[in-house]
MIBA-435774 format. One record per residue (C-alpha): z negated, y negated, x; residue in one letter. Coordinates in pm, 1 decimal, m for minus. Layout:
BEGIN
((Z Y X) "a") ...
//
This chain:
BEGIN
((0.0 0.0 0.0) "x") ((m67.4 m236.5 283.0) "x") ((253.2 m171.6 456.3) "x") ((427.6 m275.4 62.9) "x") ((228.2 m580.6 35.8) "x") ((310.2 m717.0 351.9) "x") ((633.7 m692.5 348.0) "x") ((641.0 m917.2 34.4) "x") ((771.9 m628.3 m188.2) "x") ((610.0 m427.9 m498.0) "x") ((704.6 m107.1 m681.3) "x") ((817.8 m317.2 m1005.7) "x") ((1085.9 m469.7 m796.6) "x") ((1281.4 m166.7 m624.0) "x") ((1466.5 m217.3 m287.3) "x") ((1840.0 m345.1 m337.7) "x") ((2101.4 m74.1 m192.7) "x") ((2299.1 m129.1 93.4) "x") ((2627.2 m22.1 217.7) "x") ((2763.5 124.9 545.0) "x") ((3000.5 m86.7 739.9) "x") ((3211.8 190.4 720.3) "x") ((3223.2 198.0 335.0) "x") ((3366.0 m201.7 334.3) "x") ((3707.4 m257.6 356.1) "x") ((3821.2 m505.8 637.4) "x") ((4042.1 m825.7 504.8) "x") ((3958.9 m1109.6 305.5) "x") ((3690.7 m1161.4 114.1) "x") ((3716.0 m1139.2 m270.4) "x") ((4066.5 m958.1 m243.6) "x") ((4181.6 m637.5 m399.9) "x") ((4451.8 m398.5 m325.2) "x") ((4696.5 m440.0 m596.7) "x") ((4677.3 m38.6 m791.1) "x") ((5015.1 128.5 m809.5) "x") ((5120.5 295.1 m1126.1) "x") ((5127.9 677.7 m1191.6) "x") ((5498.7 668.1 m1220.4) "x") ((5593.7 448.9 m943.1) "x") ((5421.4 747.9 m727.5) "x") ((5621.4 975.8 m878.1) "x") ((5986.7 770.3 m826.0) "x") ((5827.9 762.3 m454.4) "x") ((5858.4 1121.9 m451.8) "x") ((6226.1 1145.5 m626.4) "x") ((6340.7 904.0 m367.4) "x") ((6201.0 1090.3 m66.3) "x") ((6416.9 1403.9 m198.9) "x") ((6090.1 1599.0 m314.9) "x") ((6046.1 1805.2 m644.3) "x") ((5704.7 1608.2 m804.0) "x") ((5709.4 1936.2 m1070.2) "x") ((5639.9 2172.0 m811.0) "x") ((5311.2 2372.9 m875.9) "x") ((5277.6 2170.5 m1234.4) "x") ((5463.3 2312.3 m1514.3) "x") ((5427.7 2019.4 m1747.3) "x") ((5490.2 1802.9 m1518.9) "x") ((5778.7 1634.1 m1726.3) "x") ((5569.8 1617.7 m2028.1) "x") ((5373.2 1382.7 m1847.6) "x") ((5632.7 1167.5 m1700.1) "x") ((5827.3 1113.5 m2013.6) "x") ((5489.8 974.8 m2121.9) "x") ((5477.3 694.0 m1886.0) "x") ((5678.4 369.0 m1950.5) "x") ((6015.9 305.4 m1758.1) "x") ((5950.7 87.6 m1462.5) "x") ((6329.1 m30.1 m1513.4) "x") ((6244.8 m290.3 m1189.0) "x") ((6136.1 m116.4 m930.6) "x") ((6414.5 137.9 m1005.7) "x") ((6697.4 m74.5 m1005.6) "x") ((6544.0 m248.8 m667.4) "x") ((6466.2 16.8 m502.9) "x") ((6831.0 173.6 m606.0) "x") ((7003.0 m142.1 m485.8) "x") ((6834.1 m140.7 m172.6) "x") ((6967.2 260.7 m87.9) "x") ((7236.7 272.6 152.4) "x") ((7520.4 494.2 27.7) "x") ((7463.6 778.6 241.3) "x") ((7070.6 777.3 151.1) "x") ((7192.0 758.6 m232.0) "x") ((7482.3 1103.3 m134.9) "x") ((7139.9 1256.5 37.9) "x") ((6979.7 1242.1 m285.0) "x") ((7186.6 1397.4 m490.7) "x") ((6940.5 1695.3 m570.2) "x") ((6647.5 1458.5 m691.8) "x") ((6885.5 1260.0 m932.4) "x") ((7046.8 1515.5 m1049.9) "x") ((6692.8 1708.0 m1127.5) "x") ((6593.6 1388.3 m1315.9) "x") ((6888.9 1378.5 m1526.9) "x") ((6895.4 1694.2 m1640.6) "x") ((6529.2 1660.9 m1721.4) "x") ((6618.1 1382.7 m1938.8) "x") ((6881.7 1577.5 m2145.9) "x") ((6642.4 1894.9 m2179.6) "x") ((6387.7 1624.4 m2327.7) "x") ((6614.7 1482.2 m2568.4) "x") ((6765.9 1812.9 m2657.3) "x") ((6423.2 2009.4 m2720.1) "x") ((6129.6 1724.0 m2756.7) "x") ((6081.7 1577.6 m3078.5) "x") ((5836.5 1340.9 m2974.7) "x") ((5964.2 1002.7 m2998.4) "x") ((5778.8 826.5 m2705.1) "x") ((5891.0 1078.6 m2477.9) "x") ((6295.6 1066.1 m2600.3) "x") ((6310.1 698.4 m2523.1) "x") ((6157.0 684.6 m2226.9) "x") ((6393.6 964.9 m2124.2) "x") ((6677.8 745.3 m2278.1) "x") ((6581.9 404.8 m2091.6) "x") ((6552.4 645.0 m1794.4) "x") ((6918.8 760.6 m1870.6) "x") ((7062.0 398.4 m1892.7) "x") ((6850.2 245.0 m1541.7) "x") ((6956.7 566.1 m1374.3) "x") ((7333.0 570.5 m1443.5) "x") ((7380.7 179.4 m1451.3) "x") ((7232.4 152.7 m1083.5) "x") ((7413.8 428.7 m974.6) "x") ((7775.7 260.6 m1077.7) "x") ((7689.1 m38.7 m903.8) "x") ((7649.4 115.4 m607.2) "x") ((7979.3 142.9 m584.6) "x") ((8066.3 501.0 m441.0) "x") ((8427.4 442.8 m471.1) "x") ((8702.9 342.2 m664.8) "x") ((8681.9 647.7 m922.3) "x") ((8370.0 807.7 m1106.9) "x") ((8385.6 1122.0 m900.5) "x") ((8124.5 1032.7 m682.6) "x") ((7880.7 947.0 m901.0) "x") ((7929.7 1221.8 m1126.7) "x") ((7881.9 1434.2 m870.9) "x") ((7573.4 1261.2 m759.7) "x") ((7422.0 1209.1 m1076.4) "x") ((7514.7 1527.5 m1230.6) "x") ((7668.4 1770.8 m1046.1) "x") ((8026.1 1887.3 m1120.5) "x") ((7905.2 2277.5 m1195.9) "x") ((7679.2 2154.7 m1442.7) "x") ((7828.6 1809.5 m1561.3) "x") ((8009.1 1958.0 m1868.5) "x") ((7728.2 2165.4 m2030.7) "x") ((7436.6 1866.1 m1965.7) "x") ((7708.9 1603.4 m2126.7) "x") ((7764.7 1854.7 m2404.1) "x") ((7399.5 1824.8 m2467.1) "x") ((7371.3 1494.5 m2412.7) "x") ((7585.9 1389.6 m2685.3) "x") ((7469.9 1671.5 m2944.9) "x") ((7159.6 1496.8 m2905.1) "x") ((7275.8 1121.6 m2946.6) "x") ((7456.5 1217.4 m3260.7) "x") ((7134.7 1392.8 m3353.9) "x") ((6919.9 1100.6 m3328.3) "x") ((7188.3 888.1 m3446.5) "x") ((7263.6 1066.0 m3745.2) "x") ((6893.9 1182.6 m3914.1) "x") ((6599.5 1001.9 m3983.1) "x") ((6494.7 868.4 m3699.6) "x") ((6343.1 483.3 m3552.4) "x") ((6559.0 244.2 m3522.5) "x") ((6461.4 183.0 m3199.5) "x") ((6563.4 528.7 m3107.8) "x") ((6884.6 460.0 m3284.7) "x") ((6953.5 104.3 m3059.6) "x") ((6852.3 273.2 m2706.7) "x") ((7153.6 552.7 m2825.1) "x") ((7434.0 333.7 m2869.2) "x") ((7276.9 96.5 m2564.7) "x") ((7344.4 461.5 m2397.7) "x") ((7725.3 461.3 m2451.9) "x") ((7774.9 142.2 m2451.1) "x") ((7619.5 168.3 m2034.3) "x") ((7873.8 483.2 m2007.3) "x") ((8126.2 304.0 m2151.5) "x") ((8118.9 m31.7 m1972.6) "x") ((8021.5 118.1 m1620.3) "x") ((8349.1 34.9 m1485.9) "x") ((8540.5 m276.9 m1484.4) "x") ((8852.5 m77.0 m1556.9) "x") ((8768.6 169.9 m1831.7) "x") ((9037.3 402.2 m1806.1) "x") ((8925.7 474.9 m1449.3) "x") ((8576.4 587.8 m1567.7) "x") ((8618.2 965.0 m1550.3) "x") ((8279.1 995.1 m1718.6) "x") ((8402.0 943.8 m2064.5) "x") ((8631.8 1246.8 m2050.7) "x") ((8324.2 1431.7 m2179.0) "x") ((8268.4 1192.7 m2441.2) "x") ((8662.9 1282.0 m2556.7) "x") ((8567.3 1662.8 m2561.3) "x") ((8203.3 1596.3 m2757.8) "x") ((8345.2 1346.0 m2983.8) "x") ((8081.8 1051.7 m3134.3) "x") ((8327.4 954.4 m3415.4) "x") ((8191.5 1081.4 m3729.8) "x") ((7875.6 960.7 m3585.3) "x") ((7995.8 610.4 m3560.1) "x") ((8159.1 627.0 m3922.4) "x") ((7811.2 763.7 m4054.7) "x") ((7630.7 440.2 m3891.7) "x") ((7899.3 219.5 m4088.3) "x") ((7934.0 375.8 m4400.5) "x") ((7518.1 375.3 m4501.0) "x") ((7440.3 m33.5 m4576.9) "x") ((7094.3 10.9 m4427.0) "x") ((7255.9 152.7 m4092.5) "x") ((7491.6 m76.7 m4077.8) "x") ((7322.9 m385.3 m4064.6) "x") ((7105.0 m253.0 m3819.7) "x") ((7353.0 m101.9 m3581.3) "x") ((7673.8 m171.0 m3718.7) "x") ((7790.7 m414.0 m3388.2) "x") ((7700.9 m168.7 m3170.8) "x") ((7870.7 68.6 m3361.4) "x") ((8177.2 m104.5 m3413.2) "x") ((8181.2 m221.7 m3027.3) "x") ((8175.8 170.7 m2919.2) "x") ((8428.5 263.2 m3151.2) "x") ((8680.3 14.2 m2960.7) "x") ((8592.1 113.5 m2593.4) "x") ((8660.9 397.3 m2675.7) "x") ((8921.1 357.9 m2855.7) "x") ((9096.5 239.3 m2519.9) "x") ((9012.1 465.7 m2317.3) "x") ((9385.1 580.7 m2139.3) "x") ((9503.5 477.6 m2432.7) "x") ((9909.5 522.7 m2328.2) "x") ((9825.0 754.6 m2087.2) "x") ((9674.5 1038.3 m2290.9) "x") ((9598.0 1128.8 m2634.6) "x") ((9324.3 983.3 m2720.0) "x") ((9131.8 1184.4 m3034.5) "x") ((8943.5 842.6 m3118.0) "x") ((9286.3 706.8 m3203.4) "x") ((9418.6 996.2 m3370.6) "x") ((9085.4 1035.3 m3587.2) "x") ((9109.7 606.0 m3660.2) "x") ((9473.1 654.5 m3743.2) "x") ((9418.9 910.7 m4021.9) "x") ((9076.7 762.7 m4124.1) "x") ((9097.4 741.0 m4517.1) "x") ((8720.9 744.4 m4542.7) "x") ((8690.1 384.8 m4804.9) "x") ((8331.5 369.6 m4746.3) "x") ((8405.6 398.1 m4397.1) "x") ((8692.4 157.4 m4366.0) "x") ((8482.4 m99.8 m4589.2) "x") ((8240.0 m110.1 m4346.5) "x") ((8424.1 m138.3 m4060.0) "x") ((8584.5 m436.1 m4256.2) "x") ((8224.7 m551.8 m4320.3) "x") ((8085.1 m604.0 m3998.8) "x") ((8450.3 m757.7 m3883.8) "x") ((8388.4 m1011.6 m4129.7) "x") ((8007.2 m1071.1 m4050.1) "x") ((8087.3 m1164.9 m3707.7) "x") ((8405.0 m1370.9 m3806.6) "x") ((8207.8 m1564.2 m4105.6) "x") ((7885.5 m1663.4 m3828.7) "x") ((8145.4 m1786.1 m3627.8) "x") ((8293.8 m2009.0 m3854.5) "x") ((7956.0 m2152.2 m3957.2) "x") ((7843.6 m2237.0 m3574.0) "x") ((8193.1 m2358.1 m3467.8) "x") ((8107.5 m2766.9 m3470.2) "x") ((8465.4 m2944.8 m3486.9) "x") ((8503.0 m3253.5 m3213.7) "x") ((8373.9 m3577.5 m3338.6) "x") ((8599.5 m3850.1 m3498.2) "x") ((8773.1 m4038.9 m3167.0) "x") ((8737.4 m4441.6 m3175.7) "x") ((9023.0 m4683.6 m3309.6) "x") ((9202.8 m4910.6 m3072.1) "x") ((9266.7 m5007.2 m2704.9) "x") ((8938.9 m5104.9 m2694.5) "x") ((8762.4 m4833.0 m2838.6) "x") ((8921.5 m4563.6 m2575.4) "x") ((8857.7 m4765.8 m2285.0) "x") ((8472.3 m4767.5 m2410.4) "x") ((8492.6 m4429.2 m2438.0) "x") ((8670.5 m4329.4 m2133.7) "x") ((8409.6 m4522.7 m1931.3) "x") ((8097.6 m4409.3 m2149.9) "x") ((8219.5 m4027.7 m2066.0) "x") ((8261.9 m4131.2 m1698.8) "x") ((7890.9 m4202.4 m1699.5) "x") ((7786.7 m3981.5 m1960.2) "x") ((7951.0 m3608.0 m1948.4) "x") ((8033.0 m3513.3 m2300.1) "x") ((7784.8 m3187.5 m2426.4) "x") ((8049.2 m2949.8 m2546.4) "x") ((7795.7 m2663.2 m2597.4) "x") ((7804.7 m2710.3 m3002.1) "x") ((8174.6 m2700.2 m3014.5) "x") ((8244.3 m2397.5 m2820.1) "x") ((8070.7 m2121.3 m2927.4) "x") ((8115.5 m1803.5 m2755.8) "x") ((8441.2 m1570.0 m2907.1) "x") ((8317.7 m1172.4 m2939.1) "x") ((8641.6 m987.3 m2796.8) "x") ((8482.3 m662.6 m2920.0) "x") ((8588.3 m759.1 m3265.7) "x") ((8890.7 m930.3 m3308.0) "x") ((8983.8 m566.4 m3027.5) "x") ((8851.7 m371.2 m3300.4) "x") ((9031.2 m590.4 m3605.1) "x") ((9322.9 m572.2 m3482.9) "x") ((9321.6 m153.7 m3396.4) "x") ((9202.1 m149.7 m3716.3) "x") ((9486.2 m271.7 m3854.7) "x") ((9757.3 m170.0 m3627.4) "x") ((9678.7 206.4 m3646.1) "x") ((9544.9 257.4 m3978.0) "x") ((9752.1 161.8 m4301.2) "x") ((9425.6 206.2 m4531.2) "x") ((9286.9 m79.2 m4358.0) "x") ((9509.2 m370.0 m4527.9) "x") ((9279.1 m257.9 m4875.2) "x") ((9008.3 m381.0 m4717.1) "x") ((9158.6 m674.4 m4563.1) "x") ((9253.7 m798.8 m4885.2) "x") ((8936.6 m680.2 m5129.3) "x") ((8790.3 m973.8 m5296.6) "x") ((8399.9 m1088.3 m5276.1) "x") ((8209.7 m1355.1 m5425.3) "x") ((8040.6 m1560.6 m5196.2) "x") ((7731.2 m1589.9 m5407.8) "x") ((7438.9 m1344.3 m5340.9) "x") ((7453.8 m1086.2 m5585.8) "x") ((7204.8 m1090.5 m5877.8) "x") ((7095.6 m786.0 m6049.2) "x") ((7164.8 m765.3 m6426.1) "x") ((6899.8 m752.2 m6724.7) "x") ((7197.0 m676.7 m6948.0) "x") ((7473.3 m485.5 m6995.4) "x") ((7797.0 m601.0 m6792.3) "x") ((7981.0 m830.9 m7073.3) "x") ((8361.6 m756.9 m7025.5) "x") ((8451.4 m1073.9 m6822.5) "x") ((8195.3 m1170.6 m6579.6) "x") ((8135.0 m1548.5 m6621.3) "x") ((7971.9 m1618.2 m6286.6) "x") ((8337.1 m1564.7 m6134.7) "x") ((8505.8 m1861.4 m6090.1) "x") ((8876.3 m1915.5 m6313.6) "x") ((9241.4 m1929.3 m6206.5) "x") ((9401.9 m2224.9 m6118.5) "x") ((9526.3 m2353.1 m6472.6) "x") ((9644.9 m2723.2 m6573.4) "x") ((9296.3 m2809.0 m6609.1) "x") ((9223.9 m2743.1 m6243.5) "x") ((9463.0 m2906.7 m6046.2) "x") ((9639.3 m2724.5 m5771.2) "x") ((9449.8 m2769.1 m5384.6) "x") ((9136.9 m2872.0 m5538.1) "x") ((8803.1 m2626.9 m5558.7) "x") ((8626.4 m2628.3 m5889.7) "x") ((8253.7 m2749.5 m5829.9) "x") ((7945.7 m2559.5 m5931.9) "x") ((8111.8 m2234.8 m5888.2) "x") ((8105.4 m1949.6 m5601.3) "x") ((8398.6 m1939.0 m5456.6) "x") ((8604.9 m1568.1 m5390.3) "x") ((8692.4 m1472.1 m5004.9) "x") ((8837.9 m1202.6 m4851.7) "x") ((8857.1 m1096.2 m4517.8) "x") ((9158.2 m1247.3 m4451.7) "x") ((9104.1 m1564.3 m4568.3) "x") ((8794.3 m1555.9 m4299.3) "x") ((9026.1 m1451.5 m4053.3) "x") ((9262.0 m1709.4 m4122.2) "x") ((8972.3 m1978.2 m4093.5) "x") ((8874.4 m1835.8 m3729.8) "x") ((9257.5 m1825.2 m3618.2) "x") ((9243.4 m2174.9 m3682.8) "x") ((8990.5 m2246.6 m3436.1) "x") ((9097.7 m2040.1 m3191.5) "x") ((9429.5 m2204.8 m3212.6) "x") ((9337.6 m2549.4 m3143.8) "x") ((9144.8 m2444.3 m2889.1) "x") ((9308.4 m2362.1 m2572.6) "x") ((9229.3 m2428.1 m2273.1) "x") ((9177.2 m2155.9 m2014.1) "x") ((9371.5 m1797.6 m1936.4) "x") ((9047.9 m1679.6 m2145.7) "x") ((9166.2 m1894.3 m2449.1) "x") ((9504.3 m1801.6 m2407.2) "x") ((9421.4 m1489.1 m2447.9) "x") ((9218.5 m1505.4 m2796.8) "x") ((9455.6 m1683.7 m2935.5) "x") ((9800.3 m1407.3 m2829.0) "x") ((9525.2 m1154.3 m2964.6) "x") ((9495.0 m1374.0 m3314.3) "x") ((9865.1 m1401.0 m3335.5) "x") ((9935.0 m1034.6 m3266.1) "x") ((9711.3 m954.7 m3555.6) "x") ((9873.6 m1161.7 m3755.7) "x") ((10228.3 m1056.4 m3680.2) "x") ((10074.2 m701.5 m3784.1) "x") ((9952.6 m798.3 m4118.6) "x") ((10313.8 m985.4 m4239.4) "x") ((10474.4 m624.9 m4115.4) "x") ((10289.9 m462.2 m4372.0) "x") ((10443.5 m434.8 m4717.2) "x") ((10142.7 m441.4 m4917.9) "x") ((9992.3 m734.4 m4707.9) "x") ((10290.2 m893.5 m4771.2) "x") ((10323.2 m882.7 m5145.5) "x") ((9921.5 m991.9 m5195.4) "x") ((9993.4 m1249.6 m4928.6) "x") ((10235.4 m1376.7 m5224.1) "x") ((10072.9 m1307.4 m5517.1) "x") ((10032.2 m1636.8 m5667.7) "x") ((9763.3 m1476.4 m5922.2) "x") ((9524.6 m1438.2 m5591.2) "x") ((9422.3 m1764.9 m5507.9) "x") ((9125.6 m1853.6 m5222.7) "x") ((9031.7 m2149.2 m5047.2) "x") ((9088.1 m2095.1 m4698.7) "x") ((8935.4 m2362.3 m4449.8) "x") ((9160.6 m2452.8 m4205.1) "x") ((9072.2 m2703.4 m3882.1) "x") ((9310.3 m2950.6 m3800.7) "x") ((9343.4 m3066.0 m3435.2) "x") ((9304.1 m3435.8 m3351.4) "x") ((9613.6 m3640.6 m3281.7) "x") ((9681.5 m4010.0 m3272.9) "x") ((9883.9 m4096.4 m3598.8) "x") ((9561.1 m3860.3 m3793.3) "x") ((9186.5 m3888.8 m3802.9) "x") ((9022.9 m3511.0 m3793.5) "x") ((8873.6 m3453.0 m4081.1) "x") ((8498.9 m3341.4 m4092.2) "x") ((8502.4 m2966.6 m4218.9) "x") ((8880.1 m2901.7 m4224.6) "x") ((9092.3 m2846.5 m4467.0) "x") ((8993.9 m2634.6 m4778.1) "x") ((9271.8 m2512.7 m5108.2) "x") ((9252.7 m2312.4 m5357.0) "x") ((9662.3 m2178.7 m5330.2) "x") ((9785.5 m1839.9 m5205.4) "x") ((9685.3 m1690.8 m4890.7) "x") ((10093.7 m1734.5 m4785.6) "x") ((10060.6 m2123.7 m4792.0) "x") ((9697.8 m2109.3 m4595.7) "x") ((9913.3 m1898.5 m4358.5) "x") ((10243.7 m2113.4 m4332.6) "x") ((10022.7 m2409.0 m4232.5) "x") ((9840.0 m2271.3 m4003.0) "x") ((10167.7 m2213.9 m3799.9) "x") ((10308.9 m2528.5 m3856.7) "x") ((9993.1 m2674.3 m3771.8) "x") ((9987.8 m2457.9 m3429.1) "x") ((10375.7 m2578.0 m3371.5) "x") ((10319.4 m2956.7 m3404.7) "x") ((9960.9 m2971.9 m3199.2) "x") ((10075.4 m2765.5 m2919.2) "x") ((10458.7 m2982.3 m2838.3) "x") ((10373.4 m2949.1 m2437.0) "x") ((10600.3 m2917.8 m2153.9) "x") ((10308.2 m2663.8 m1945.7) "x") ((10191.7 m2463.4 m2270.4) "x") ((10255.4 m2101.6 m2299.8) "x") ((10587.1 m2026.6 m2411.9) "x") ((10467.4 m1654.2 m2485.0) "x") ((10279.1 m1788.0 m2771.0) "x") ((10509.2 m1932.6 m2965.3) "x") ((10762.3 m1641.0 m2874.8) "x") ((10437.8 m1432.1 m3122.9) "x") ((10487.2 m1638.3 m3440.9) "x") 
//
């Protein structure tokens, strides 16, 4: 007891622990080693050519389980040498034929998108590498050419399995993101050998499925229809391809109708974001102000040019070039109003529609306080019109040989033609004006209700007169 009280201490207050020197780690003061995930460890291992499964049966059950590090993946992938990435061929190639087996036989939904985001980082950093000019390389590397057709066979059995049933929608998006990375590995897609087994294990009815179910469709229906056209040009005059053969013969109206309705979705946002130029001052005066104010002050063109989706007017215009059923749904007629539901029976003549031109409506005028019918091809019309008066660059040029090829297909066609004529089927189509010196542009274009012919004869005259320059592309007016 004396020895306690003298040094100063009690048994109610007990003697603090201390530590060994040895115990402490050396650095700075206050800092902590940053902890590395589970799954990093394991990529560690893939990338030093080991097998992380070995002695651990369920080892993949566990990996699945752990969240993509998409990241450190891709870094670490960019960072490989090519001869490292040829040296690994054994580890990748274990890793993606884990991730088929897991989408093939696991029905948990965790582990089938983590093996599908696994999928997608794997094969996207492996075609930027770059092997050479072809896919060979990396289909040997990623897959192996012994096994490459059965694990693609399975690979797409389960995609239209996931696709198909009653599954997340999440699921569903990391899918399509799936084909869309096969699909767009390559800058030129015919050269992308991988897609040969996407010929032989064909995705088609899949695709059809996502367009023809309303619910599906406005989920996926972009990504759907933006599939449908890579591959749809995939060696297209090269070698026959059963995408176009199945489009061709494609008399599926649901089907088509969709198709048609996500063509027309796209088109229609479009036109609603497309801002025409503002109104240009009058006199000397007024363009010497605004010469120097735009010196000073670069003009914001964001608002007027709004990004053009190739995907669809690619798609709109295979659409319509392979498949004769198509020009049905080009011309079917929709109310712009949303659609109520009815308390009572459907009378014969449905008075929310809006009435023919007659002698008390006069002709190029819209009757107010009524929705207003549209078609596709009015829509399509409206957007041609903006393309038109808007070119600029090769990429403009382009769009707009693409808009007049479409159109030249739709005046071959005999039933287009006649409806194109019909003056019983009136629409007002909007149609954008360019700017010129003896006109002011007008606000929201111009808008009739006439026959689509007439929206369609002015919108080539209207292309004819704005375009009168010695350096413009000859080719396009040779396409009217």
């Amino acid at each position: 007891m004396s020895a306690i009280n003298e040094e100063g201490e009690g048994l109610s207050s007990p003697r603090r622990p201390t530590h060994s020197p040895t115990l402490l780690r050396k650095g700075i003061p206050g800092e902590r080693k940053p902890l590395k995930e589970k799954l990093i460890t394991y990529y560690e291992q893939l990338f030093k050519g080991e097998d992380p499964s070995q002695g651990n049966p369920r080892f993949w059950e566990e990996f699945f389980l752990l969240k993509v590090n998409i990241q450190y993946f891709q870094t670490t992938m960019s960072e490989m040498k090519t001869w490292e990435l040829i040296s690994l061929k054994k580890s990748l190639s274990l890793l993606f034929v884990q991730c088929c087996t897991t989408l093939q036989l696991d029905d948990n939904v965790i582990r089938n998108i983590n093996a599908l985001q696994t999928l997608c980082v794997l094969l996207r950093s492996t075609f930027d590498k770059k092997l050479s000019d072809s896919s060979f390389d990396v289909i040997d590397v990623v897959i192996g050419f012994d096994s490459a057709e059965c694990q693609m066979r399975n690979l797409v059995e389960a995609l239209n399995k996931f696709l198909v049933h009653d599954y997340p929608a999440s699921l569903k998006n990391l899918c399509l993101r799936l084909l869309l990375v096969m699909l767009t590995a390559m800058d030129n897609i015919s050269q992308n050998m991988l897609l040969e087994y996407v010929m032989m294990n064909s995705v088609f009815e899949t695709i059809m499925h996502l367009l023809s179910v309303p619910d599906l469709r406005d989920q996926h229906g972009y990504d759907a229809v933006v599939v449908l056209t890579l591959l749809v040009n995939y060696r297209k005059y090269e070698a026959a391809n059963p995408y176009v053969i199945k489009l061709s013969v494609l008399d599926d109206e649901i089907a088509l109708h969709g198709l048609g309705s996500v063509v027309s979705s796209v088109l229609t946002e479009y036109n609603k974001k497309y801002v025409p130029p503002t109104e240009e001052p009058v006199g000397i005066f007024g363009h010497i102000s605004s010469f120097v104010s735009n010196m000073l002050v670069p003009v914001d063109t964001s608002q007027t040019r709004v990004k053009i989706d190739m995907a669809v007017l690619l798609v709109l215009y295979e659409a319509i070039h392979l498949n004769r059923n198509f020009i049905t749904v080009l011309t079917h007629t929709k109310s712009l109003s949303n659609p109520v539901t009815p308390t009572t029976p459907n009378p014969a003549i449905d008075r929310s529609l809006p009435l023919p031109s007659s002698p008390t409506t006069p002709a190029g005028k819209q009757p107010t306080g009524l929705p207003q019918p549209t078609n596709l091809l009015g829509t399509f019309f409206t957007f041609s019109s903006i393309i038109l008066q808007n070119i600029k660059d090769d990429s403009s040029v382009t769009h707009a040989r693409l808009c007049l090829v479409i159109i030249t297909c739709i005046v071959e066609d005999q039933f287009a033609n006649s409806f194109l004529h019909d003056p019983n089927m009136t629409f007002p189509v909007t149609l954008h004006r360019a700017s010129l010196l003896h006109r002011k542009p007008t606000k929201d274009g111009l808008s009739h209700v006439r026959p689509l012919a007439c929206s369609l004869l002015d919108l080539m005259v209207e292309f004819m007169i704005s375009h009168m320059a010695k350096n413009f592309k000859l080719d396009l007016y040779r396409s009217i």
